[in-house]
C-alpha positions in Angstrom: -53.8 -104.6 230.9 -51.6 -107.0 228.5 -47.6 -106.4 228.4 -46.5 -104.9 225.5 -44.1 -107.7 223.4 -40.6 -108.1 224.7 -38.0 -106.0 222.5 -35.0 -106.6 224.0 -32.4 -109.5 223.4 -33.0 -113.0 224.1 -30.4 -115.9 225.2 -31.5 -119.8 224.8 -30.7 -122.1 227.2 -31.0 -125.7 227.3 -34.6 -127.2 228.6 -33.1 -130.1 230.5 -30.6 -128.2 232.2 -33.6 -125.6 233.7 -35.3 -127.9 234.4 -32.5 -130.0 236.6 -31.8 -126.6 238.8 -35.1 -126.2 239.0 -36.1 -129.5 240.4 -33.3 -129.3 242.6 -34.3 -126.0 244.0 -31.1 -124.3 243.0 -33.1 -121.2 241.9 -30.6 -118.8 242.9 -27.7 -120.7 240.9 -30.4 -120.7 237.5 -30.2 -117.0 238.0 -26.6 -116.4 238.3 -26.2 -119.4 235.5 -28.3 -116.8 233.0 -26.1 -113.5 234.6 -22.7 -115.6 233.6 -24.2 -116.8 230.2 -25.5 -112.7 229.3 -22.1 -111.3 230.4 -20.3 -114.1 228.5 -22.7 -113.0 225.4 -21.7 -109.8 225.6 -18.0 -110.2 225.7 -18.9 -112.7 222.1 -16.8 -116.1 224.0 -18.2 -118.7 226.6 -15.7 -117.0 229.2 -16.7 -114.3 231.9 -14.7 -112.5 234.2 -17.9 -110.6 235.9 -17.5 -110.3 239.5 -19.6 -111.6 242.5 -20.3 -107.8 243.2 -21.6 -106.9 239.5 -23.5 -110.3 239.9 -25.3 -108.7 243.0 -26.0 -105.8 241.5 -27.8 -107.1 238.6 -29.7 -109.8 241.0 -30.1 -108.5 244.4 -28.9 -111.9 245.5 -26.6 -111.6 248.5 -22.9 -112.3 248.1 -22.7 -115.7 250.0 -25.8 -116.8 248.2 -23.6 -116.2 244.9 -20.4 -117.8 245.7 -23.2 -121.0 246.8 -24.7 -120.8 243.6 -21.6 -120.4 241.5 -20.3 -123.6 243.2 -23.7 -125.5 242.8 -22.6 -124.8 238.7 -19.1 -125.6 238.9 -20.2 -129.1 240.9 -22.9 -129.8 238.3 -20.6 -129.0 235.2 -22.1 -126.0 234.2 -19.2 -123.7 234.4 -15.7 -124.3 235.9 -12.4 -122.1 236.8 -10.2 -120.6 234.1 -7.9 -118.6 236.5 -8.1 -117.0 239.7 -10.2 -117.8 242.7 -8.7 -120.3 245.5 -6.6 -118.6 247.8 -5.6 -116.1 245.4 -6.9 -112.1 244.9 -7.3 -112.4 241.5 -10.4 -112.0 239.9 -12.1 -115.7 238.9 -12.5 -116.3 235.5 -15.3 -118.5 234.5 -15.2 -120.8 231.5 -18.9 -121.5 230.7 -19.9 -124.9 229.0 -20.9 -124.6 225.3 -24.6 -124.2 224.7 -24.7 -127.0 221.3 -25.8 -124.9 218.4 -25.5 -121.4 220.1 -25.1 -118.9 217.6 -25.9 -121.5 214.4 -22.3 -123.5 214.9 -21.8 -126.7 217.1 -20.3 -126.3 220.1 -16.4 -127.7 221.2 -16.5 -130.5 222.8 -15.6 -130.2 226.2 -12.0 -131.7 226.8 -11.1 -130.1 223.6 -9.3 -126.2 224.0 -12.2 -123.9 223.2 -11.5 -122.4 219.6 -10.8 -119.0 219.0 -14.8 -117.9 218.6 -15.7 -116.5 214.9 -19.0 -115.6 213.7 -21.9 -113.5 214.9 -23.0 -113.2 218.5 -25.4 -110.7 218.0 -28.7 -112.7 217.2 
């Protein structure tokens, strides 16, 4: 029986990027990579303040296997601390690196302040 075509929204992500969690069998940080990136979507900025718990929920991975994952993507550059976290309570804030070309505008370089985002997210 053939699927019926997907009608739901869509998110690019870079190939080589995949590919590199992939071959390093970091499967479980790919998926919370792509929960971080939907959330950040959603909120229209490359920042997300979802927790580990909402993270869980939406991937049935366990809470340890998250926190792994989420450091596997801060250690490969992928994401990295905005506030929070460490010995603190506070909820972590996740600054997400730009996806070049996301959303029809070039992304901010990386040691530059993200600008304030503009434009439409909704693609």
């Amino acid at each position: 029986m053939p699927h019926a075509p997907f009608n739901s929204r869509w998110m690019p992500l870079p190939i080589q990027a995949r590919l590199d969690l992939l071959r390093a069998k970091r499967y479980a940080a790919l998926i919370v990579w792509e929960t971080l990136l939907c959330d950040a979507l959603r909120n229209g900025t490359w920042r997300t303040s979802l927790p580990a718990s909402a993270v869980q929920r939406e991937t049935r991975l366990s809470h340890p296997t998250i926190r792994k994952a989420q450091k596997d993507l801060l250690d490969a550059g992928y994401i990295r601390i905005i506030s929070g976290g460490g010995g603190t309570r506070k909820k972590i804030t996740f600054g997400l690196t730009p996806i070049e070309n996301f959303g029809g505008r070039p992304a901010a370089p990386p040691d530059q302040k993200e600008p304030k985002p503009t434009g439409d997210w909704k693609l």
